[in-house]
C-alpha positions as CSV (number, residue, x, y, z in Angstrom):
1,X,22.3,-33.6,9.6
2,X,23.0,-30.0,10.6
3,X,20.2,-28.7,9.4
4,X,18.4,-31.3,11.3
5,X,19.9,-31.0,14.4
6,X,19.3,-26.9,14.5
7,X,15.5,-27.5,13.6
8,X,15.3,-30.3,16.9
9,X,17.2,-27.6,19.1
10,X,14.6,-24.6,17.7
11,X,11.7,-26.8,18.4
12,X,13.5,-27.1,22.1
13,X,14.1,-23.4,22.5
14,X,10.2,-22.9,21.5
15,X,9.0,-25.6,23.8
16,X,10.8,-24.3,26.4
17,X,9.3,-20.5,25.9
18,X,5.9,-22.2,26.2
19,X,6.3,-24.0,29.2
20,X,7.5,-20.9,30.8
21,X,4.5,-19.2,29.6
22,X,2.7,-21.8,31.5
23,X,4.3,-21.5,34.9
24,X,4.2,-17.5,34.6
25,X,0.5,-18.3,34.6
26,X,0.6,-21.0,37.5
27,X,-0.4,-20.0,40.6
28,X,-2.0,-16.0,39.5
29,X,-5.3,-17.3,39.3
30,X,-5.7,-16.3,42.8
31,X,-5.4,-12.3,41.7
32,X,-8.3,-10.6,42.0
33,X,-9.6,-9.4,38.8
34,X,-12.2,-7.1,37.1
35,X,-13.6,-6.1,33.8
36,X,-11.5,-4.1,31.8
37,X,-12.9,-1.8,28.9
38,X,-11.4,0.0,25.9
39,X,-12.1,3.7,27.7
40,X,-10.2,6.8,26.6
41,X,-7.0,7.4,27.9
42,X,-5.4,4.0,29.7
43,X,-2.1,2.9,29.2
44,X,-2.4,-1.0,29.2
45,X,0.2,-3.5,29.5
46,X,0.9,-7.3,30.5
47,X,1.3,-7.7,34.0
48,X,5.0,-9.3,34.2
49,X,3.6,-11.2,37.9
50,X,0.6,-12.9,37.1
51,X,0.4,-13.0,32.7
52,X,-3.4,-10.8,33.0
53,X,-3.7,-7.6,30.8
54,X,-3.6,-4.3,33.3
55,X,-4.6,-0.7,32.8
56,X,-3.8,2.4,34.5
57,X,-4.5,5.7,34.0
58,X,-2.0,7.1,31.1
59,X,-1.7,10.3,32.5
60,X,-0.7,8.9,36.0
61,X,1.1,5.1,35.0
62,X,2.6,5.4,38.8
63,X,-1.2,4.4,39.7
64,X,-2.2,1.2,41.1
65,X,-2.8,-1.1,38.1
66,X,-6.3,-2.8,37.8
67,X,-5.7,-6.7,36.8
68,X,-8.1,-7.5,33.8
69,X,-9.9,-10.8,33.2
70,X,-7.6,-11.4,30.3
71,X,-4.4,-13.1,30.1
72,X,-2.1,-12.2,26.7
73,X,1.6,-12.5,25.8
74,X,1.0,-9.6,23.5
75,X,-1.7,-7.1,23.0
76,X,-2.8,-4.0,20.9
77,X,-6.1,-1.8,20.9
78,X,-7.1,1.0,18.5
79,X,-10.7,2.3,18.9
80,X,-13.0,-0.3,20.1
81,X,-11.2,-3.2,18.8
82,X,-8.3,-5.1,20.4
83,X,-6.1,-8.1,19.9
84,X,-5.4,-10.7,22.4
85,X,-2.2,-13.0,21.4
86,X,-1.9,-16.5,24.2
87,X,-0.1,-19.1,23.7
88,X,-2.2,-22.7,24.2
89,X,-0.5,-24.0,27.1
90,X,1.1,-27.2,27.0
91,X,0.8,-27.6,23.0
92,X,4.0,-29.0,21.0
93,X,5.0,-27.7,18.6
94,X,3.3,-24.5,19.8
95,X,-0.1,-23.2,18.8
96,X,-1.7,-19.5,19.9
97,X,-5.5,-18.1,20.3
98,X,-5.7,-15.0,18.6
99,X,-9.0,-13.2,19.7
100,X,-10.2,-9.9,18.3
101,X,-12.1,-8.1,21.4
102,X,-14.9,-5.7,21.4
103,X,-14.7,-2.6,23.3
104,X,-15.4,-4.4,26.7
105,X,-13.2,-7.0,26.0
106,X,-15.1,-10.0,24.9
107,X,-14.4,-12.2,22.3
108,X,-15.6,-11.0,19.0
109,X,-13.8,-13.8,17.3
110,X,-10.6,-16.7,17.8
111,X,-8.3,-18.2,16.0
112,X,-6.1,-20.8,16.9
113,X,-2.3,-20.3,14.8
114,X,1.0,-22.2,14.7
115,X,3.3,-20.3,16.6
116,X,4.6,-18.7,19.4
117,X,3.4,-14.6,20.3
118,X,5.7,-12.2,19.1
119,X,4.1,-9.1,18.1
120,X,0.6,-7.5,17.6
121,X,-1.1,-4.2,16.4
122,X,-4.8,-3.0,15.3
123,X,-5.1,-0.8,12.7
124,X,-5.6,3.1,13.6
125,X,-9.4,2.9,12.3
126,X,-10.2,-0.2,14.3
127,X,-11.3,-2.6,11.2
128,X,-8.1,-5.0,11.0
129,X,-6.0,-6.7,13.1
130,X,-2.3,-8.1,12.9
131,X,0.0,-10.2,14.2
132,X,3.5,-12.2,13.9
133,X,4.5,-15.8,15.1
134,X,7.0,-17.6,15.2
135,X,7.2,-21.1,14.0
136,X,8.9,-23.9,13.3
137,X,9.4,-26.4,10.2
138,X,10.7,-24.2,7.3
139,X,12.9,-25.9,5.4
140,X,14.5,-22.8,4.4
141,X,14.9,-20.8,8.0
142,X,19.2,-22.0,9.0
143,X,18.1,-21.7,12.6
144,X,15.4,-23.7,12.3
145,X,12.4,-21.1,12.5
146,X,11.0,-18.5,11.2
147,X,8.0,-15.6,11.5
148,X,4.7,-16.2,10.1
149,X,2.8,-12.5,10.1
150,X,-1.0,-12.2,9.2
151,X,-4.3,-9.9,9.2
152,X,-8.0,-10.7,10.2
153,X,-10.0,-7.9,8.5
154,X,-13.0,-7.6,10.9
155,X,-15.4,-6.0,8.5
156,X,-15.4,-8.6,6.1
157,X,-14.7,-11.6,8.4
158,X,-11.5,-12.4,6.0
159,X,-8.1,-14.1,7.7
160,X,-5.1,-14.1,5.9
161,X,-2.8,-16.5,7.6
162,X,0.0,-15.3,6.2
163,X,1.2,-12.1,3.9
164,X,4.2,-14.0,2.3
165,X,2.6,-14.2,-0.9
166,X,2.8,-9.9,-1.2
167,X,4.1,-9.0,-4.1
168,X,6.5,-6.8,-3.3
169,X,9.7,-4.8,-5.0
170,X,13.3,-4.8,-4.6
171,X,14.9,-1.9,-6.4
172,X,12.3,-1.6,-9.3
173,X,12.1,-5.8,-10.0
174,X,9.4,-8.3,-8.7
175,X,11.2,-10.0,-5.3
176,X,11.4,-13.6,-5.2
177,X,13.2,-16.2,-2.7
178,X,12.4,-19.1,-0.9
179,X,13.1,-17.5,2.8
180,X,11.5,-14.4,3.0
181,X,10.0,-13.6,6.1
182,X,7.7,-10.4,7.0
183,X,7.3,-9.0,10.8
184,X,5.6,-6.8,12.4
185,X,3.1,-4.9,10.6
186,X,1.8,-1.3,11.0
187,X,-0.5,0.4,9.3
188,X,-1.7,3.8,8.2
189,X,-4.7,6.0,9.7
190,X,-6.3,5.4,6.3
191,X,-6.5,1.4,6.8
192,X,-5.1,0.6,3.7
193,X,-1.3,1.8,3.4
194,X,1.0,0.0,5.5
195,X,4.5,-1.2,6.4
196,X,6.1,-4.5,7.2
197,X,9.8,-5.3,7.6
198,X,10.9,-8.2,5.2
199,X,13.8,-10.4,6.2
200,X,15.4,-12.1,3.4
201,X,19.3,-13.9,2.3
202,X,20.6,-12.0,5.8
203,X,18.9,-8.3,5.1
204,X,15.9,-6.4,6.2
205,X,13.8,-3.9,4.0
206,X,11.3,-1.4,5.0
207,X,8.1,-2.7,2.7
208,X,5.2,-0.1,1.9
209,X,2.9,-1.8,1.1
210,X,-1.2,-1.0,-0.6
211,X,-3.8,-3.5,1.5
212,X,-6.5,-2.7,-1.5
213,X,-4.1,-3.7,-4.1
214,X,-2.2,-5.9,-2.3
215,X,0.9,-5.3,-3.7
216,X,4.3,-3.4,-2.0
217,X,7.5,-1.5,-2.5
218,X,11.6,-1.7,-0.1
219,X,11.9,1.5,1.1
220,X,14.8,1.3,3.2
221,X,17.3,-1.2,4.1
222,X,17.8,-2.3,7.8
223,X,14.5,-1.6,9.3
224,X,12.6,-3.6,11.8
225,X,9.4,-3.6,13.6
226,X,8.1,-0.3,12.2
227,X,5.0,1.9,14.1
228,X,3.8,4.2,12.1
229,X,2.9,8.0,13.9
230,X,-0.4,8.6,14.6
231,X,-0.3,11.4,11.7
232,X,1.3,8.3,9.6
233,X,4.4,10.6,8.4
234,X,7.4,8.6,10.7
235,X,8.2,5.5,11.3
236,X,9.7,4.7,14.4
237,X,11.8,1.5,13.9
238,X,14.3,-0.6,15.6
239,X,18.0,-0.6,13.2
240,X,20.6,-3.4,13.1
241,X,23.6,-2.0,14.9
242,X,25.2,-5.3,16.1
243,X,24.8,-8.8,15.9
244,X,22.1,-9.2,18.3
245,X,22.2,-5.4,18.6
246,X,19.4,-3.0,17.9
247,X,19.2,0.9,18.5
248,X,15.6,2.8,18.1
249,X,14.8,5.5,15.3
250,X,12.4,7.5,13.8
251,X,12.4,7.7,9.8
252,X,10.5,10.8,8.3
253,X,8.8,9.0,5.0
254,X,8.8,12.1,3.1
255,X,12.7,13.5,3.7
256,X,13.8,10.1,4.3
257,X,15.7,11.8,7.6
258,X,16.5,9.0,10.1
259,X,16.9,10.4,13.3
260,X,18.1,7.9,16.1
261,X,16.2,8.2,19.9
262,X,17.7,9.3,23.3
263,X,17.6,5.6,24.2
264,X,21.1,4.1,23.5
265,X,20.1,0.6,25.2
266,X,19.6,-2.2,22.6
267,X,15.4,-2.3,22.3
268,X,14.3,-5.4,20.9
269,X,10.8,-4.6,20.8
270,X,7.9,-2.9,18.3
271,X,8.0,0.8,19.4
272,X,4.7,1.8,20.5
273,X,3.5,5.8,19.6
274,X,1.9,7.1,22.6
275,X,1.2,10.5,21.1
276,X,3.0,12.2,17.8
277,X,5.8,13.0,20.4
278,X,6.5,10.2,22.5
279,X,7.3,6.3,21.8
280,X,7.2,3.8,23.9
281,X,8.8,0.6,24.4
282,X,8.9,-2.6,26.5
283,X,12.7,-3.3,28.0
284,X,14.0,-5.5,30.9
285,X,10.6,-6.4,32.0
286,X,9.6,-2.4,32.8
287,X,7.3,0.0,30.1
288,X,9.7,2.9,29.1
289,X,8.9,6.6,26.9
290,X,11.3,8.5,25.0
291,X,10.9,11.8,22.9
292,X,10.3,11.0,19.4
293,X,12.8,13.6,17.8
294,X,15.7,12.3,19.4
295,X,15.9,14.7,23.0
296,X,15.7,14.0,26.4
297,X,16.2,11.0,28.1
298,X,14.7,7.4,28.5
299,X,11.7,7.7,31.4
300,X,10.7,4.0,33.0
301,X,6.9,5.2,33.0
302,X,5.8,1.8,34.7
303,X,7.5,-1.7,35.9
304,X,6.8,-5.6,35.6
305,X,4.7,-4.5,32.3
306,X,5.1,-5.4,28.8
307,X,3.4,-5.2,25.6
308,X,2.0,-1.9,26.1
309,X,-1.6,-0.4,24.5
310,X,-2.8,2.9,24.8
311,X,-6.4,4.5,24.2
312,X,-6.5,7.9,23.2
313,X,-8.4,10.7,24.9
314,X,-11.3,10.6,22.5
315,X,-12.9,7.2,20.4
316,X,-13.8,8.5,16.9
């Protein structure tokens, strides 16, 4: 009966978050819009006021933002592709579109998952796309939901609704157990290595895992939401410190050096690498940067904005 009564009150909670998606988006039809493309250096970012996908200029994110077409709970570019996560409004239990854009920002393909938006990334070369929901109906998940993450490899038109059937390695032996969970996926400039956190029996574990082989490795405890430097040497992470409590860092893969960022306000977000020095971050409804190496201090680079996407100076 418990378990039956947390699972009604998650489906609630979820129901609620997407009829507040929908009113966000009531009445901002009226913005005035304009055709947004993927050129080098824009910082975009989800427009708190009216749920459309804005750009400015990255160098200058004080600018006047210009109010795409689009409108996206959560979105990520890298080269000319991007990713487009929007909940269906109105749908119970709730479902999301998942389109993978072209350079101009038309729909190169769509996907309708269970789930409510909670993060989203492209791969550095452009070729894959990811993203984690959550959902509801586990029999496993206490409170009543869980995450469901997934990859659309664009080159070979391939979906993969979920990665919970990795094979993955806990201290040297095969993993098994009927609740794990993966979130947030990031992956390496070469397209094939990446990282996932894996939520399982109340821990989290850094996975490394090989796309090709399709097969992974814990490599640290307590890690969530890991980006991966644009050099792919660091992880930038968010780390348990509380119930409910989470503080940013930066893991070096190769000394296994954590080093914990300026920014000593719980972050409950998927760090975002601006440049190998800076990280950015969504909190309190404003887009803020912090040095990567644990100096200086938070900077609120841009307000009402989430989710934020940058293009680099130059498209390879």
């Amino acid at each position: 009966m418990r378990k039956a009564l947390l699972a009604v009150a998650a489906a609630v909670v979820l129901a609620i978050a997407a009829v507040t998606y929908t009113l966000q988006a009531r009445g901002s039809d009226e913005v005035t819009t304009e055709r947004l493309t993927l050129v080098p250096g824009q910082l975009f970012v989800r427009d708190q006021a009216s749920g459309h996908i804005a750009a400015v200029p990255l160098n200058d994110p004080g600018a006047p933002r210009r109010l795409g077409e689009l409108k996206c709970d959560r979105f990520a570019v890298a080269q000319q592709t991007a990713v487009c996560l929007s909940v269906q409004p109105g749908t119970l239990p709730p479902v999301t579109d998942m389109l993978v854009l072209n350079a101009d920002l038309t729909v190169r393909h769509r996907e309708s998952l269970p789930g409510t938006p909670s993060r989203a990334r492209v791969s550095p070369d452009g070729r894959l796309v990811n993203w984690t929901l959550f959902v509801t109906g586990d029999s496993y998940a206490a409170t009543g939901f869980s995450t469901r993450s997934g990859v659309y490899d664009i080159a070979h038109e391939q979906l993969f609704k979920s990665i919970e059937e990795l094979p993955v390695f806990v201290s040297g032996q095969r993993y098994f157990a009927s609740d794990v969970n993966y979130w947030g996926i990031t992956f390496a400039p070469d397209g094939n290595r990446f990282y996932a956190t894996l939520g399982s029996k109340g821990r989290t574990y850094l996975v490394e895992a090989d796309y090709g082989r399709y097969r992974g490795k814990a490599v640290r405890e307590n890690v969530e939401c890991p980006s991966l430097s644009p050099d792919g040497t660091r992880v930038a992470f968010k780390k348990k410190v509380a119930e409910g409590e989470w503080r940013l860092s930066v893991l070096d893969l190769a000394s296994s050096r954590e080093t914990e960022l300026a920014e000593t306000r719980s972050v409950d977000d998927q760090a975002l690498w601006q440049d190998g020095s800076t990280i950015l971050y969504g909190l309190g409804g404003d887009i803020w940067s912090v040095p990567s190496d644990g100096t200086g201090s938070p900077k609120r680079l841009l307000t009402g904005g989430s989710s934020p996407a940058v293009t680099l100076q130059t498209i390879s």
